[in-house]
KEBA-94881 format. One line per 10 residues: number of its first residue (from 1); their letters; for each residue x, y, z of C-alpha. Coordinates in pm, 1 decimal. Each point is the difference from the previous one (the first is absolute). Layout:
<pts>
NUM) A) X/Y/Z; ...
</pts>
This chain:
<pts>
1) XXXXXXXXXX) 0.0/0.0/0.0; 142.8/359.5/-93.8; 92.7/180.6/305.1; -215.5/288.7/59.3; 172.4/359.1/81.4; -132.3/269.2/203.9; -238.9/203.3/-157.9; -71.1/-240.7/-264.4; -330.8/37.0/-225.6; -276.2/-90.9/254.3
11) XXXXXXXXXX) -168.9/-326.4/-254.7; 397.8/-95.6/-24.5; -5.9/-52.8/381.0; -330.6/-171.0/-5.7; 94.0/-204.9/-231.7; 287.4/-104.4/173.2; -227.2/-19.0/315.4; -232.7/-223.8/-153.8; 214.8/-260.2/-136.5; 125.9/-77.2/410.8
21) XXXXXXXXXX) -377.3/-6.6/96.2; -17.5/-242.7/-278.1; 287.1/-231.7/90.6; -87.9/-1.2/360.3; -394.7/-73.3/-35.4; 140.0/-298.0/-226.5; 200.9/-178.8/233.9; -214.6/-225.7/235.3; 208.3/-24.4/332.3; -10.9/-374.3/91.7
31) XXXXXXXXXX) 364.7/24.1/164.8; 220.7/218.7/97.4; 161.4/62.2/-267.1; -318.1/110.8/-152.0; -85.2/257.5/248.0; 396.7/107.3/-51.6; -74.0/95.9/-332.5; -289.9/187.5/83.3; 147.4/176.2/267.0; 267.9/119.3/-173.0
41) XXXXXXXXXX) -223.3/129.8/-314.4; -210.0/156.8/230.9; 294.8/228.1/199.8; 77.5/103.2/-437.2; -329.9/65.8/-6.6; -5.2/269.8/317.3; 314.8/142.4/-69.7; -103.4/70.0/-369.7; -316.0/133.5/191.5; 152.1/184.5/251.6
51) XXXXXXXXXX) 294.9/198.0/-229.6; -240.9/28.1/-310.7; -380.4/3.3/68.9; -52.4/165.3/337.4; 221.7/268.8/-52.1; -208.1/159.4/-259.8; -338.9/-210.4/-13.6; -216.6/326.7/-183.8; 224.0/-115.5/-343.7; -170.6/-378.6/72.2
61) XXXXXXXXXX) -325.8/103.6/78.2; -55.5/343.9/-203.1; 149.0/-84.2/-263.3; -116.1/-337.7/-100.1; 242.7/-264.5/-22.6; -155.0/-204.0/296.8; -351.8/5.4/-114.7; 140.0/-81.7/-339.2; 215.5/-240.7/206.8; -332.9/-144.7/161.2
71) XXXXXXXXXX) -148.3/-186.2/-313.0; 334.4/-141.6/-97.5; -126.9/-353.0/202.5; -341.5/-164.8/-105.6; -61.2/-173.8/306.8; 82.7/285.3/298.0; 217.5/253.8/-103.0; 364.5/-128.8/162.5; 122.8/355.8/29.0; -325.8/123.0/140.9
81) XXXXXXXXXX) -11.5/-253.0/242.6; 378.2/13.8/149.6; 16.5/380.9/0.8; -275.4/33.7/182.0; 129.9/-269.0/302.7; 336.2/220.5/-14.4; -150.4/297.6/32.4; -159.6/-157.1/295.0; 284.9/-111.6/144.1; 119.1/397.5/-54.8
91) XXXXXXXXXX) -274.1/156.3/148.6; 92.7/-284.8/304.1; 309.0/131.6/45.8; -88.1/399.1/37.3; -373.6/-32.4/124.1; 162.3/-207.1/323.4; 358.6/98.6/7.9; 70.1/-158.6/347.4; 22.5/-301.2/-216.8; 321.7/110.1/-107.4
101) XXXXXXXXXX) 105.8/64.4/388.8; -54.0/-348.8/140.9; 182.6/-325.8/-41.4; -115.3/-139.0/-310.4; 99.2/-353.3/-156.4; -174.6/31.6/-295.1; 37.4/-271.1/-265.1; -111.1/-150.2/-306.8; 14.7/-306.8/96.3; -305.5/-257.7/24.1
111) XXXXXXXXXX) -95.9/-140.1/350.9; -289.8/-184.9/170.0; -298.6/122.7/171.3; 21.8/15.0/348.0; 395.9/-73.0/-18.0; 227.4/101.9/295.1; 317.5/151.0/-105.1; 305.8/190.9/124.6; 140.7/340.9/-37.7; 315.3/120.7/117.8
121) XXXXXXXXXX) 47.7/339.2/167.1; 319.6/178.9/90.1; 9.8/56.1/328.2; 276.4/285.0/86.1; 300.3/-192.6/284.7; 82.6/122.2/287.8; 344.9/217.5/-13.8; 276.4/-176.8/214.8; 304.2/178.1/181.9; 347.8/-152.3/0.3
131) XXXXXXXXXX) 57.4/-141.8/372.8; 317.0/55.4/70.2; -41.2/-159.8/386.7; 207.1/-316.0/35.5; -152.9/-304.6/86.8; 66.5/-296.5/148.9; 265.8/-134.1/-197.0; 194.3/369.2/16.1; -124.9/48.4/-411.9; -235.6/333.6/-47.7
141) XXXXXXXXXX) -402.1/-97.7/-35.5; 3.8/192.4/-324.3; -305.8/-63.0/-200.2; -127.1/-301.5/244.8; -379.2/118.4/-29.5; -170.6/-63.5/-349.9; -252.9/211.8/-149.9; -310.1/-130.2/-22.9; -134.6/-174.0/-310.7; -55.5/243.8/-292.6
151) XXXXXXXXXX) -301.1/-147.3/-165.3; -301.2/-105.0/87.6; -269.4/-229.8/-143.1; -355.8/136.5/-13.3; -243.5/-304.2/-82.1; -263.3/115.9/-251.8; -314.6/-134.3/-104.0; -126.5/28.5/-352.6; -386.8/5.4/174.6; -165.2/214.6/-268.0
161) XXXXXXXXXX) -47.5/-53.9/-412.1; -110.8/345.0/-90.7; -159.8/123.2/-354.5; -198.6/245.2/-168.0; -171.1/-142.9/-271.6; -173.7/246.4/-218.9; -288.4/-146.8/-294.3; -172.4/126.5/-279.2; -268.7/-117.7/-203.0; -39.1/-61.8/-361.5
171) XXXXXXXXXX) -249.9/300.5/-27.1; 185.1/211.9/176.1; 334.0/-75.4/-229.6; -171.0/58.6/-255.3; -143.8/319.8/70.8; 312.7/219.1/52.3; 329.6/40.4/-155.3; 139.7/122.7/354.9; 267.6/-251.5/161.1; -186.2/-101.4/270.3
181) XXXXXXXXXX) 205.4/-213.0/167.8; 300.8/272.6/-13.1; -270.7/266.0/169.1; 1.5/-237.0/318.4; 345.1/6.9/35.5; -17.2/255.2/284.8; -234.3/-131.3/164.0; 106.6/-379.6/10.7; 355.8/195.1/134.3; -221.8/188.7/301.9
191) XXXXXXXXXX) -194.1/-295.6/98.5; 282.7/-270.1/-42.4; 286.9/214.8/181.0; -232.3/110.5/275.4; -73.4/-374.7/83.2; 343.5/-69.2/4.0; 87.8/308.6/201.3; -284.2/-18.8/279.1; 119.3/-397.4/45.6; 324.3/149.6/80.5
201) XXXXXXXXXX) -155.1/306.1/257.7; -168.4/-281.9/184.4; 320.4/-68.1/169.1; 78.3/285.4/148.0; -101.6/-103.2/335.8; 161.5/74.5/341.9; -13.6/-390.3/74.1; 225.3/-40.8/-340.3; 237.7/284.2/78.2; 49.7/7.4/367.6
211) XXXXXXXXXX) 433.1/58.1/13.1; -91.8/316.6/216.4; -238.1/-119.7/196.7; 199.6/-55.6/298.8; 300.9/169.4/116.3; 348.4/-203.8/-125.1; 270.9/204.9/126.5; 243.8/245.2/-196.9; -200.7/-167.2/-366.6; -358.9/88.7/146.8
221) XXXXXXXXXX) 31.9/249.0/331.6; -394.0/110.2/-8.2; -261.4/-260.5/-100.2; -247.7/127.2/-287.6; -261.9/-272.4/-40.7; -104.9/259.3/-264.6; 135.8/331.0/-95.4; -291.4/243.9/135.3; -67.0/345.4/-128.0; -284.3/236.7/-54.0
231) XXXXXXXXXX) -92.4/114.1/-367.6; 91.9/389.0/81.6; 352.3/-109.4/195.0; 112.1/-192.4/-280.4; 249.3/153.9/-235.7; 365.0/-67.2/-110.2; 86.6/-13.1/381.8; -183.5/-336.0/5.6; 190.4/-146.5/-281.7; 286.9/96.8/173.6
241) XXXXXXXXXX) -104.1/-167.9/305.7; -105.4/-296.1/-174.4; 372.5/-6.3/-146.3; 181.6/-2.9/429.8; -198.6/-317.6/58.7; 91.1/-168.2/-289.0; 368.6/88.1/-43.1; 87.1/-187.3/361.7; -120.7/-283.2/-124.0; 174.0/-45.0/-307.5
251) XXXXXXXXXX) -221.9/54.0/-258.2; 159.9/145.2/-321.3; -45.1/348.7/-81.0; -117.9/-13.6/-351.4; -313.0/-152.0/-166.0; -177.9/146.3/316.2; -393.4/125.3/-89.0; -221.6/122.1/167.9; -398.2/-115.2/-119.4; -265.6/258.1/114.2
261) XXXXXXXXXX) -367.7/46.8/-3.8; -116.3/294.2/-164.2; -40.8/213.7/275.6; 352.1/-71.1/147.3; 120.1/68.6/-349.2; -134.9/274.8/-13.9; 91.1/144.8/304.5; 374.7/-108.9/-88.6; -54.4/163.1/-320.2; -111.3/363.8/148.4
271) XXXXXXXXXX) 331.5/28.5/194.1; 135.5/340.8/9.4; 327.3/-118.3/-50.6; -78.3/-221.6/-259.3; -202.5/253.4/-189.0; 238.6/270.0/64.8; 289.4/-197.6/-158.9; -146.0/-189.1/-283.3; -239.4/249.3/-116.7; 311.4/241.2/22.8
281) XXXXXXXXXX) 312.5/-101.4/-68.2; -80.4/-329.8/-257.9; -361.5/-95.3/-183.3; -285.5/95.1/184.8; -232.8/-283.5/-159.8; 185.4/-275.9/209.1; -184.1/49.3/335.4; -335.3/-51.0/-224.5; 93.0/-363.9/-139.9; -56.8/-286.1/249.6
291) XXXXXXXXXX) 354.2/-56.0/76.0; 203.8/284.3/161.5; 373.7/-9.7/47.4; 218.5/-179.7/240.3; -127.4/139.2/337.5; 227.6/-119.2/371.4; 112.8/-325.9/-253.7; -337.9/-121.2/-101.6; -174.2/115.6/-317.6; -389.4/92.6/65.0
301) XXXXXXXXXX) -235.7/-153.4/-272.8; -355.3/50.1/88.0; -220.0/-341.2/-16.1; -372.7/92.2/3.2; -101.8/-366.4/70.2; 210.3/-88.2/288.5; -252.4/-70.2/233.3; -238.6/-124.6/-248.2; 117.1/-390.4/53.9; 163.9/56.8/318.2
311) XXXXXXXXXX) -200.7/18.2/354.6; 307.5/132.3/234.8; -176.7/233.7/207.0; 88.3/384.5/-67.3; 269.3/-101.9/-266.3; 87.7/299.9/-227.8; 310.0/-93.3/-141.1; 328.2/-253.1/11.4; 353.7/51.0/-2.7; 197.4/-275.9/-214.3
321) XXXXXXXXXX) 285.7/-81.7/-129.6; 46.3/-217.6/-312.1; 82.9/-354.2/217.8; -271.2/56.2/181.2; -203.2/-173.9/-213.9; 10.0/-211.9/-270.9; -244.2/-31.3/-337.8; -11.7/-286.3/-187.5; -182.6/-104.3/-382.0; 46.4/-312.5/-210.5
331) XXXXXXXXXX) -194.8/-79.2/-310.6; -214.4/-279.5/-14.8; 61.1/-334.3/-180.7; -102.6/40.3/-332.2; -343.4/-173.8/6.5; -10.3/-22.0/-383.5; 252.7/-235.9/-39.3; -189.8/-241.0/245.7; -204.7/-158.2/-380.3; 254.1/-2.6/-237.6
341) XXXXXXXXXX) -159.2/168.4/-311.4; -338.4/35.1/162.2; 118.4/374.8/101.1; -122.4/293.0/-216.7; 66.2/361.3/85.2; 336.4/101.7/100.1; 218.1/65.1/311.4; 269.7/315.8/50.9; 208.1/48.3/268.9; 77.0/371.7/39.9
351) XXXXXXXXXX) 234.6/178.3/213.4; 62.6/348.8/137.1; 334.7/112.0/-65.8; 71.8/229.3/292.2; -192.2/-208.6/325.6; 68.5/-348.9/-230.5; -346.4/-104.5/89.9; -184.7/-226.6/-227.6; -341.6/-150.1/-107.2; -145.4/-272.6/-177.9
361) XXXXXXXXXX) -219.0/158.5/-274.2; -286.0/-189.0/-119.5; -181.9/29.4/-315.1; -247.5/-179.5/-186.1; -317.8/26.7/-216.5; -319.6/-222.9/96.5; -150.1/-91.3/-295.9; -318.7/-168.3/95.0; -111.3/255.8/225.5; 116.9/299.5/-181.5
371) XXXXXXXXXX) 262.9/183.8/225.6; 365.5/121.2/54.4; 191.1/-33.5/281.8; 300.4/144.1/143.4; 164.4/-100.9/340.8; 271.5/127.7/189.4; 94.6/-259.8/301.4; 315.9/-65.7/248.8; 37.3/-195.4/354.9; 60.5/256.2/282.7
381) XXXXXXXXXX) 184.8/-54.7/357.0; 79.6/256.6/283.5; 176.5/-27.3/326.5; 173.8/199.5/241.1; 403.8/21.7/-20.5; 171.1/180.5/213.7; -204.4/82.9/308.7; 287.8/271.1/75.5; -125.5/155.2/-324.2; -357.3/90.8/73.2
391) XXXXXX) -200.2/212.3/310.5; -334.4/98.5/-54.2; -92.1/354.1/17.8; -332.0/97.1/224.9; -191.1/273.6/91.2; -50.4/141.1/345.0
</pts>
C-alpha cells in the first residue's frame, strides 16, 4: 500500500483507510495469530486516523470524499462503519479524559467472559541509606535492608461485555441518503465511555482507599479517613493539602488528579489566584474547559457524574494517582468463527491511537427481517491499585 503523507488529498487517505478496514474485517480470528493481524491493522488504521482524518475532519465531511466514500461497499459501507467506531473511541478519549490519568492495560487481545487476570503496577521502593555501623563480624551493615518489592499484582476481573448496538430498518435506509450510522457516532462514544467511566467512580470508596485512615508514624502523622472540606473553603490551598498527606507516604508526585463534582469544580475554578494568573498572564479560556492546570500536584478535571453510581455519603470529589487504580478491556472471542462458513457480516477490531484502547466492531445486514446493524462491544474490568494513591474528598 502507498504510504500516505501529511496533507495528502482527503479520498487518497480514505482510500488508503479503507483498504485496512478491509483486510482486518476479512480475517476471522480463530487463534492468535489471527487476532495479531488484526491488531496490528487496526493500530495503521488509528494512526492513519489520528495524523490524517481528525486533524482536519471539515475536508472529509464538507467536502465529500466520505459520503462518496460511503457507497464504495454494497453490503455496509466498510469506511462508514470503522470511522464512525474511531471517532467513538476519539470522542472517549476527550469527553472522559481521566481515562488517560489512570492505570490502563488496554489491549487488543481476545479473552473470556468472566476471566480473572493480572496487571502489574509499579510501585515506587523505598530509598535506603548506606549503614556504615559495623556489625557483628566488625564489616559495615551497608545496604543490609532491601527495598520493598517494586511491583505489584492487581487481580482483575473481565465481569462486564459491554456494546452499543445501533439498527436500522429497511424503510428507513431507504428513505435518506444521510449516513446514519456515522450520525450516532457521538452518541454511542457518550453512552459507551460513561459506562465505562462510572464502573470505574464506583470505587472510590473510603473502605477501598483507607492508607490514611489511621495514624502510621512519620508516612501518615494525622489520620484522614476522608479528606473533609466545605464547598466555599476549598481552593488551591486544598490541593495543596491534599499533596502533605500524600508525599509522606510515598506516593509519586506526578500523574496526581484531582476528580471533582461540579460545584467543587467550580469553586476551584473561581479562585482569585487562579483567575488572576491565567486570565492574565497566559490564555484566559483555560479556567472555562473542564480540566484546569496542575494545582498543589494534582490536576482538577471536573466529573459531573461522580456520585451518580457511587453512594459514599457527602462525596464531592477524589484525589488519585495513576496506580491507584487499574482499568482493564479485552475483546471478546470472535463468535463468528464458532460455524465455520455459517458467519455472514463482518468483524473489525479498531484501536485508538493515543489511549490504545480497542473494540470489536460488528456489522451485518439481516436480510429476512429487513435491517442493518452496527455494534460496538469490549469486556471491561476495574479494581483498586494502589490504596496509597486514592482519598476521597467530602463535604462538611
Amino acid at each position: 500500500m502507498r504510504i500516505i503523507e501529511s496533507q495528502s488529498d482527503p479520498a487518497e487517505v480514505l482510500k488508503a483507510y479503507r483498504r485496512l478496514a478491509v483486510d482486518n474485517s476479512k480475517i476471522h480470528a480463530s487463534d492468535g495469530r489471527s487476532f495479531e493481524q488484526k491488531s496490528g491493522l487496526a493500530k495503521q488504521m488509528g494512526k492513519l486516523w489520528a495524523r490524517e482524518i481528525s486533524p482536519r475532519k471539515n475536508a472529509f465531511y464538507d467536502e465529500g470524499p466520505l459520503m462518496a466514500a460511503d457507497v464504495t461497499d454494497v453490503n455496509l459501507g466498510t469506511l462508514s462503519g470503522t470511522i464512525c467506531a474511531q471517532n467513538t473511541l476519539e470522542l472517549f478519549r476527550l469527553q472522559f479524559p481521566v481515562i488517560s490519568r489512570i492505570y490502563s492495560d488496554f489491549a487488543a487481545t481476545p479473552a473470556q467472559f468472566k476471566q480473572t487476570e493480572a496487571t502489574r503496577i509499579v510501585i515506587v521502593p523505598s530509598v535506603q541509606s548506606y549503614n556504615p555501623a559495623l556489625d557483628g563480624t566488625g564489616r559495615p551493615e551497608g545496604w543490609s535492608t532491601i527495598s520493598v518489592a517494586q511491583t505489584k499484582d492487581v487481580l482483575i476481573t473481565l465481569d462486564e461485555h459491554i456494546g452499543i448496538p445501533i439498527v436500522f430498518d429497511a424503510n428507513t435506509l431507504a428513505s435518506t441518503s444521510r449516513s446514519l450510522f456515522e450520525e450516532q457516532g457521538p452518541a454511542a462514544a457518550y453512552a459507551l465511555a460513561k459506562y465505562f467511566v462510572e464502573k470505574i467512580y464506583k470505587l472510590f470508596t473510603p473502605a477501598n482507599y483507607n492508607a490514611y485512615a489511621v495514624v502510621n508514624g512519620a508516612k501518615v502523622p494525622a489520620a484522614y479517613p476522608t479528606f473533609p472540606v466545605a464547598q466555599g473553603d476549598f481552593a488551591r490551598s486544598s490541593l495543596i493539602n491534599l499533596a502533605k498527606i500524600f508525599n509522606p507516604n510515598e506516593v509519586p508526585v506526578g500523574n496526581r488528579t484531582a476528580l471533582l463534582t461540579s460545584s467543587y469544580y467550580g469553586q476551584l475554578a473561581n479562585d482569585p489566584s487562579l483567575v488572576t494568573f491565567y486570565a492574565g498572564q497566559r490564555a484566559p479560556e483555560i479556567i472555562t474547559d473542564n480540566e484546569l492546570p496542575k494545582l498543589g500536584t494534582f490536576v482538577p478535571i471536573e466529573a459531573p457524574n461522580l456520585t451518580a453510581p457511587n453512594v459514599t455519603p457527602n462525596l464531592v470529589g477524589m484525589a488519585i494517582h495513576r496506580a491507584g487504580v487499574v482499568v482493564k478491556t479485552r475483546l471478546p472471542n470472535d463468535y463468528t468463527t464458532v460455524l465455520p462458513g455459517a458467519t455472514y457480516g463482518r468483524t473489525t477490531v479498531v484501536t485508538d491511537a493515543e489511549t490504545g484502547i480497542s473494540v470489536l466492531l460488528v456489522e451485518y445486514v439481516n436480510h429476512s427481517q429487513g435491517y442493518a446493524e452496527w455494534r460496538i462491544q469490549a469486556m471491561i474490568g476495574a479494581a483498586v491499585g494502589d490504596p496509597r494513591g486514592g482519598l476521597c474528598i467530602t463535604s462538611q
